[in-house]
C-alpha positions in Angstrom: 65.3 -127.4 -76.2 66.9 -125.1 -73.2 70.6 -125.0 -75.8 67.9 -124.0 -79.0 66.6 -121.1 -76.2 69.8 -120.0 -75.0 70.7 -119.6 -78.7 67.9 -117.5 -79.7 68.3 -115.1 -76.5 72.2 -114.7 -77.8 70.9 -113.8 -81.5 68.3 -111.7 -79.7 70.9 -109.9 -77.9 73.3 -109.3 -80.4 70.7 -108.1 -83.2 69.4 -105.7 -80.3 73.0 -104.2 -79.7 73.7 -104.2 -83.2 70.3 -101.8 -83.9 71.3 -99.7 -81.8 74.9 -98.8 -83.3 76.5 -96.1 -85.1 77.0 -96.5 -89.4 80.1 -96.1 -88.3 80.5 -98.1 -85.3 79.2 -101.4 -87.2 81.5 -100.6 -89.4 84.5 -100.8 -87.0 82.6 -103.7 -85.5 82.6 -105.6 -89.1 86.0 -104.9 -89.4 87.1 -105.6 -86.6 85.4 -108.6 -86.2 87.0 -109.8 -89.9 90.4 -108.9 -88.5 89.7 -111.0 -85.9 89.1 -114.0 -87.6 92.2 -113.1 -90.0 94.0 -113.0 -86.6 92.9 -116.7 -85.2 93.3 -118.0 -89.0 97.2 -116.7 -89.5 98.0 -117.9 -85.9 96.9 -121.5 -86.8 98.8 -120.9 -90.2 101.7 -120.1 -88.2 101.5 -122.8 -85.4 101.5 -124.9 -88.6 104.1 -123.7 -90.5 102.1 -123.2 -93.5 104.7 -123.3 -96.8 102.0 -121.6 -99.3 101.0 -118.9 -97.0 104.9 -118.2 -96.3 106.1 -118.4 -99.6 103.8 -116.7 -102.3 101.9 -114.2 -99.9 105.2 -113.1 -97.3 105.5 -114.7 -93.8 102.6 -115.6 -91.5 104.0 -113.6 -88.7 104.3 -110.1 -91.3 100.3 -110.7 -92.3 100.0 -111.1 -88.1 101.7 -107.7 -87.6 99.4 -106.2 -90.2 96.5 -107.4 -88.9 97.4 -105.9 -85.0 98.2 -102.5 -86.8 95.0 -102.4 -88.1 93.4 -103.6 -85.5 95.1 -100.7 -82.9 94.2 -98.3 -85.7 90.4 -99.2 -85.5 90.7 -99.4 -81.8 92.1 -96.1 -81.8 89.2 -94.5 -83.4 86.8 -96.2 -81.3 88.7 -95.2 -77.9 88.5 -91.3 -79.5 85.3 -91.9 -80.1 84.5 -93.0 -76.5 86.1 -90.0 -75.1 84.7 -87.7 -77.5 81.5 -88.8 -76.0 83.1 -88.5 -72.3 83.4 -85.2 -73.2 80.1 -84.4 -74.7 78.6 -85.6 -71.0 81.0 -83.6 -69.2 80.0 -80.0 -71.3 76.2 -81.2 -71.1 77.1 -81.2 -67.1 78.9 -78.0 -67.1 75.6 -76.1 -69.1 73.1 -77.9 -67.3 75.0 -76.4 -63.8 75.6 -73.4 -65.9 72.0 -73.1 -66.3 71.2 -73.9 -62.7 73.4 -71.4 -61.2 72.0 -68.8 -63.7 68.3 -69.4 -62.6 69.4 -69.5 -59.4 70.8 -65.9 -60.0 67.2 -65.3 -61.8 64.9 -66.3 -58.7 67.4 -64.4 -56.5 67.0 -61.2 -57.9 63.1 -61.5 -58.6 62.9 -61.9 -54.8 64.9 -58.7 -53.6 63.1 -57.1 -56.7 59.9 -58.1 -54.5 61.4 -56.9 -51.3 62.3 -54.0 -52.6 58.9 -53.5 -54.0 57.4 -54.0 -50.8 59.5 -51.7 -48.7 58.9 -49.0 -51.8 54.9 -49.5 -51.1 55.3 -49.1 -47.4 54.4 -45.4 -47.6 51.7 -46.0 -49.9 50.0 -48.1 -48.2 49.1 -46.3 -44.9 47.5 -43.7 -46.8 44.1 -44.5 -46.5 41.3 -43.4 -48.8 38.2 -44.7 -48.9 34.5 -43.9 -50.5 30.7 -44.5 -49.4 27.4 -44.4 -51.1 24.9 -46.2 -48.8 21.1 -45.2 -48.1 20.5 -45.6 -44.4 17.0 -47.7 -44.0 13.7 -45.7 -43.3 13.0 -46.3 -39.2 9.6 -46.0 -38.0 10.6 -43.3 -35.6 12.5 -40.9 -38.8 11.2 -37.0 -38.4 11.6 -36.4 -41.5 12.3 -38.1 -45.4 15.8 -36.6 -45.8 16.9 -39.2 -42.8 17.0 -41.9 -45.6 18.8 -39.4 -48.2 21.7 -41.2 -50.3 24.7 -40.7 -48.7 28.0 -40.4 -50.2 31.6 -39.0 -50.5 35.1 -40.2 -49.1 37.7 -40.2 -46.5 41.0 -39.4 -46.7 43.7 -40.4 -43.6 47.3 -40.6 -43.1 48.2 -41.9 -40.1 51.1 -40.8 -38.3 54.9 -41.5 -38.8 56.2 -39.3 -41.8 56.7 -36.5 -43.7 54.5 -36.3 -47.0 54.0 -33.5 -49.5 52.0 -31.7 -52.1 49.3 -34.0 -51.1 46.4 -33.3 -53.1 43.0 -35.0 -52.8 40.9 -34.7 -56.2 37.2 -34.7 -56.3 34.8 -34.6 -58.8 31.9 -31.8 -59.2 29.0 -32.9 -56.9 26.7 -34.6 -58.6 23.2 -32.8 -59.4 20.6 -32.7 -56.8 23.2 -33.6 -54.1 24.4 -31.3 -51.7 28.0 -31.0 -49.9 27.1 -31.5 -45.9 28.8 -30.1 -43.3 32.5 -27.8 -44.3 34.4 -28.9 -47.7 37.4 -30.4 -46.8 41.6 -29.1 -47.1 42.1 -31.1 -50.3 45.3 -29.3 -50.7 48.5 -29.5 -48.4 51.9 -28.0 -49.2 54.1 -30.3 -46.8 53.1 -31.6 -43.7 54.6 -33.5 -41.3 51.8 -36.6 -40.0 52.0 -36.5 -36.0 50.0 -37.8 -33.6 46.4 -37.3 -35.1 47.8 -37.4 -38.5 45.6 -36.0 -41.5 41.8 -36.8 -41.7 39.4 -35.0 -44.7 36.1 -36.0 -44.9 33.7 -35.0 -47.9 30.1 -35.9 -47.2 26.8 -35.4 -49.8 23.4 -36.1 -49.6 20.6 -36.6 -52.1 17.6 -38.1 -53.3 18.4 -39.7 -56.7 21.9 -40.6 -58.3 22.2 -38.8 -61.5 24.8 -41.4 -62.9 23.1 -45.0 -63.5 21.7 -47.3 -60.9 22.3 -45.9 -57.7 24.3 -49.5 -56.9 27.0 -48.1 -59.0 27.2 -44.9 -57.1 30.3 -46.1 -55.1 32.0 -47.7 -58.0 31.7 -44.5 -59.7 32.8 -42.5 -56.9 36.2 -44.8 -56.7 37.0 -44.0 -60.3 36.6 -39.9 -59.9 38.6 -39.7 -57.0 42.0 -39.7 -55.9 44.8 -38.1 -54.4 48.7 -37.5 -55.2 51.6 -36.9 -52.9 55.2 -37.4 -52.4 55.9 -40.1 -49.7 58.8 -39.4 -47.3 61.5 -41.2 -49.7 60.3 -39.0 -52.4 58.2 -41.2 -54.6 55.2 -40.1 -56.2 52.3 -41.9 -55.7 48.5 -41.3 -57.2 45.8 -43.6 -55.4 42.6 -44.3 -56.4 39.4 -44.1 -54.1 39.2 -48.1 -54.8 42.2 -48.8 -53.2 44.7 -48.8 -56.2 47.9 -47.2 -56.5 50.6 -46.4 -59.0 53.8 -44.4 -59.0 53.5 -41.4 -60.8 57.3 -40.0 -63.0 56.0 -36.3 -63.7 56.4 -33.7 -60.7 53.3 -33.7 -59.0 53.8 -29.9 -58.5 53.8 -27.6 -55.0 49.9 -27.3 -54.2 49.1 -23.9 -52.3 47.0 -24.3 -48.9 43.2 -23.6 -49.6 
């Protein structure tokens, strides 16, 4: 019983390794196996003396040196065929490091291109502009009804610590039944240089009803009319938006004249 098991896990084996062969490597297997067996016979022919096999086929010991020729010939294809695989593993190797070393490269550069970025955006990002649409609540103690007028506009501020220019702030028309309060601000600047108390422009309405949609929408509306250009100290152009967005502008943003 345990001999009939040990059998069937041998045939199991071999028919598993045999599946999983090259046509061309059962082949050499067949053969070589045959040659094998030719080997083993002739040598017992030869031990033997065998008259037949020496007289009307040639000497035992020729058929012998055959059969080892052929055999080194097969072996010989199967050892190129080893190192021709040996050599497929080392080239896989040498892309796959290849590749590494490339998207290595790859992340490297994406990360000063981020830096870079960031350093660019520095001056962008301390220029501050900002918009407001908010109704203050009606107090019991309120004079009169225009305390609790909609209130709305934008501030612009540059702190200090460069030199910026043609910095123009952009505004839209002011909406009907609103009214500008207090003096309309320098919306236009030549160069200036931002020192201690840097640049601050305020433009302030007031007003009843908000001409354009619900008057929740008043500030998003207010975001998308207005916005200001300049020329950072590096000498980027820049246009941000009253909702906080910026982009870098390629056309000459012009010399603005002092109003």
């Amino acid at each position: 019983m345990g001999q009939t098991y040990v059998v069937k896990k041998f045939a199991h084996a071999v028919v598993e390794i045999w599946a999983k062969r090259t046509g061309l490597e059962q082949i050499l297997l067949l053969v070589s196996v045959f040659l094998l067996c030719s080997i083993v016979v002739l040598l017992v022919m030869l031990r033997r003396d065998s008259a037949p096999m020496a007289t009307e086929w040639g000497p035992v010991a020729s058929w012998a040196g055959v059969v080892v020729t052929f055999l080194g010939f097969f072996g010989a294809i199967a050892a190129l065929k080893v190192q021709r695989a040996a050599v497929d593993v080392t080239v896989e190797q040498h892309n796959t490091a290849k590749e590494d070393t490339a998207r290595a490269k790859e992340v490297e550069a994406e990360k000063a291109e981020r830096e870079a970025q960031q350093i660019k955006e520095q001056a962008v990002s301390v220029v501050l502009l900002k918009v407001f649409a908010s109704r203050p609540a009606k107090s019991s103690g309120a004079i009169c009804d225009n305390q609790t007028e909609l209130v709305a506009g934008c501030t612009l501020s540059i702190p200090q610590g460069g030199r910026y220019k043609h910095v123009k702030l952009t505004l839209p028309e002011v909406p009907k039944g609103f009214r500008v309060v207090g003096s309309p601000p320098r919306t236009n600047f030549d160069e200036i240089t931002v020192r201690i108390s840097g640049v601050n422009a305020l433009w302030r309405l007031r007003g009843e009803d908000w001409p354009y949609g619900p008057e929740s929408q008043a500030e998003n509306w207010l975001a998308e009319q207005i916005f200001v250009t300049f020329t950072d100290p590096s000498g980027i152009n820049w246009k941000l938006y009253g909702n906080g967005k910026f982009t870098e502008i390629y056309e000459n943003v012009g010399t603005s004249s002092p109003n």
